[in-house]
Structure formats: C-alpha cells, structure tokens
C-alpha angles and dihedrals in degrees: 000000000000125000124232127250113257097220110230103032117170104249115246105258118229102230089208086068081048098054087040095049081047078059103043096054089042091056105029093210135076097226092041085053093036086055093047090048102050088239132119118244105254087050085053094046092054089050085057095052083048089052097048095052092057096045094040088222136106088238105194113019124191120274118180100307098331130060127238134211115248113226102260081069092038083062100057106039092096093056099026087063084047092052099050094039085058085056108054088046095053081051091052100055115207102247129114120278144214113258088200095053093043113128111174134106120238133211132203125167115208148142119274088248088068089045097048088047104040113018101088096055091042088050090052094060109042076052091059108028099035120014098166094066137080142221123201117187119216130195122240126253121155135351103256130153105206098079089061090050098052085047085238082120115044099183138012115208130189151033092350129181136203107321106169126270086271080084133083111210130195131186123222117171138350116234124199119203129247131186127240153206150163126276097267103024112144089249094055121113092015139087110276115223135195086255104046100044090063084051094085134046116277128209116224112218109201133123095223089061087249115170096193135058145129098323088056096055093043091051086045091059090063099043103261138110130192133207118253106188101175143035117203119177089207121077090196086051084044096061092034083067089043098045096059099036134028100266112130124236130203114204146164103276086219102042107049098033092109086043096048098051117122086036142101108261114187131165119276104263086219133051111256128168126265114261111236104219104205142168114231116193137168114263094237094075095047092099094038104116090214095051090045090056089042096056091042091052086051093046081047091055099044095044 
C-alpha cells in the first residue's frame, strides 16, 4: 500500500550545494569557489542557481565588480562553516593513518629563517615517512587568522602574536638574538660595546617594514640611539645587505645559522628577551590524523 504524500514537506537538501554555498561565501566570488572547488565556472553558476532556488534567495547579488553575500546568507555563514566542518570530520575519521599512503598537501606559512633552519629536515622526512605528500611553503603576511580557518594554511610558524582564543598555539623553541657583520668589518675581531655598535648602520628585519624593536628600547635605556637605515622583511635579504657593506644586522641565533655562514657572529652589547618560536593551527583540525602527524613531524625537526 502506498503512502500518501505529506504535502510540504521540507525538500531533502543535497549536502554537496551545502559544502559549495560554504564556498561561495568563503570566496565571494564564482570563479575563486569554482577554483577551490576544482569546478569550471559555468558548472559552478548552475550550482548557484541550484542553490538560490532552494533557498528562495538571491544569495550573493553584484556589487561593483564583486558579489556580496544578502543577509539571509550572511546569516547563516557562521553555522553553515560548523556544519561543514562537522562534516568533514565525520568524513576523517579520527583513527590513525597511514603516513605511505598520505596524499595530501600541506601548507605552512613561515619566515625564510625557519626555512633556512628547519626545511630541509622537515623535507627529508616527508621524503621517507610519507612520499606521496606534499609541503608548500608560504610566506607570512599578516597574522590573520582566516586562512587557517578555511585549512588554506595548515600551519602558522614563527614569532606569533595574539591571535584570538579561536586559535590553538604551541610553542616549539625559544631564540635568542645575535648581531651580525661581514668578514672584514671594522668591529670584527674586537669587543663590541654599546657605543660602538650604534656607530655603524643596522638592518631591520620585520615583515611589517618596522624600523624599531627590542635592540632600540634596550639602547635607549642606556641613552643611545642607533641608526637603522633600512627594513627588509626577509632575514635571508637582511644578511645579504650585511654581508656586502658595514650595516649591522640583529638576528635569531637558531633560525639564521645556515644564512649567516661565512659571516662575523658576536653577542648582543645590550639584554633582549628571548624570541618563542611557536606553530599556531585551527582547532578543527586538532583531531585530523594528518594534521596530527604533520605537527608532530614538525616538533621532531625543531627538538
């Protein structure tokens, strides 16, 4: 016997049209979600359309050039990115994995110190353990914390600041910072003093093109000051400077000690604190067995 037909019924949702709106409003734009979703364009239009007639809402409307989302989706970006990162977590599984059948690429955006110090290790291993995976290693930026959301960013490395409690943060070593200068610079072979080390030119390494740090308040403490001519965000770009005039650079012993061979390394003349070195990564991806491997390859390299 057949059953009847319950009139308005609420039509089964499709949860592929879930996880592509969740793009969508993550990307802002059809061809950035396509991409992201390995799909052309057109293929990702009609799954708009498809996505507009269930939710019986324009979705994302033009503005200017872009698109932006209308507030019915604006509602629901918040649950819609926990319901899809259920999802995918229902769909990983929390068991252990095989490193040799890994295929995944892996992101970690860092500073070219940390590269310098630690790629190679971390390369070697990935090499061995898991072949079939990949590591691409991005540049930082800003601290944001959106591309480790959105798993674009699998982990963030280095001297990190405040970064919200949506965040987890691990510490993985603690730098202290040396000066440096070229083979044949005047202060070479001698004590360096206070004085004499704001005698000469200095190099600023910061990626936010900052002229002034640590070094400058602890110098000011004792009444100087020294001239810092130029801001790299590159420690690698730094020494390179250094290394063909008489500036002065102040680096992280650990990080650059690859980058600085070949050069003069001598004590700071002043106290600074100590640089923590940490790993900062989204917590959905705390019970991911790929990301758990991948965090503990990364401890294994630095200790």
């Amino acid at each position: 016997m057949n059953r009847p037909v319950v009139s308005g019924s609420p039509p089964l949702v499709d949860m592929n049209l879930l996880v592509t709106l969740d793009a969508l409003l993550s990307e802002g734009s059809v061809a950035g979600a396509a991409q992201r979703m390995n799909l052309s364009p057109p293929a990702m239009s009609r799954q708009l359309t498809r996505i507009r007639h269930l939710l019986r809402d324009p979705v994302l409307v033009r503005a200017g050039r872009g698109l932006v989302p209308t507030p019915r989706a604006e509602a629901l970006r918040d649950r819609l990115r926990r319901l899809v990162q259920d999802a995918e977590a229902v769909i990983r599984g929390e068991g252990d994995i095989d490193p040799a059948m890994l295929e995944r690429s892996f992101c970690l955006r860092t500073n070219d110190g940390f590269v310098a110090a630690f790629g190679a290790a971390l390369a070697t291993i990935l090499a061995r353990e898991a072949p079939m995976a990949r590591l691409r290693f991005a540049p930082q930026g800003k601290e944001d914390v959106e591309p480790l959301r959105e798993g674009n960013v699998d982990l963030d490395i280095g001297a990190i600041g405040a970064m919200g409690p949506e965040v987890r943060l691990q510490t993985l070593l603690h730098d202290r910072f040396v000066g440096v200068i070229r083979q044949g610079h005047p202060l070479a072979g001698g004590v360096v003093t206070p004085e004499t080390f704001t005698t000469f030119p200095h190099v600023s390494v910061s990626r936010r093109g900052r002229f002034e740090g640590p070094v400058d308040g602890a110098l000011a403490a004792l009444g100087l000051k020294r001239t810092v001519s130029v801001a790299i965000a590159s420690f690698a770009d730094a020494l390179a400077v250094v290394r063909a005039s008489d500036h002065i650079a102040s680096v992280p012993a650990r990080l650059t000690q690859t980058l600085r061979d070949g050069m003069v390394t001598f004590d700071l003349p002043v106290r600074t604190d100590a640089v923590a070195i940490s790993m900062a990564w989204h917590p959905r991806f705390d019970a991911d067995p790929a990301h758990r491997w991948l965090r503990s390859r990364v401890r294994a390299c630095v200790h």
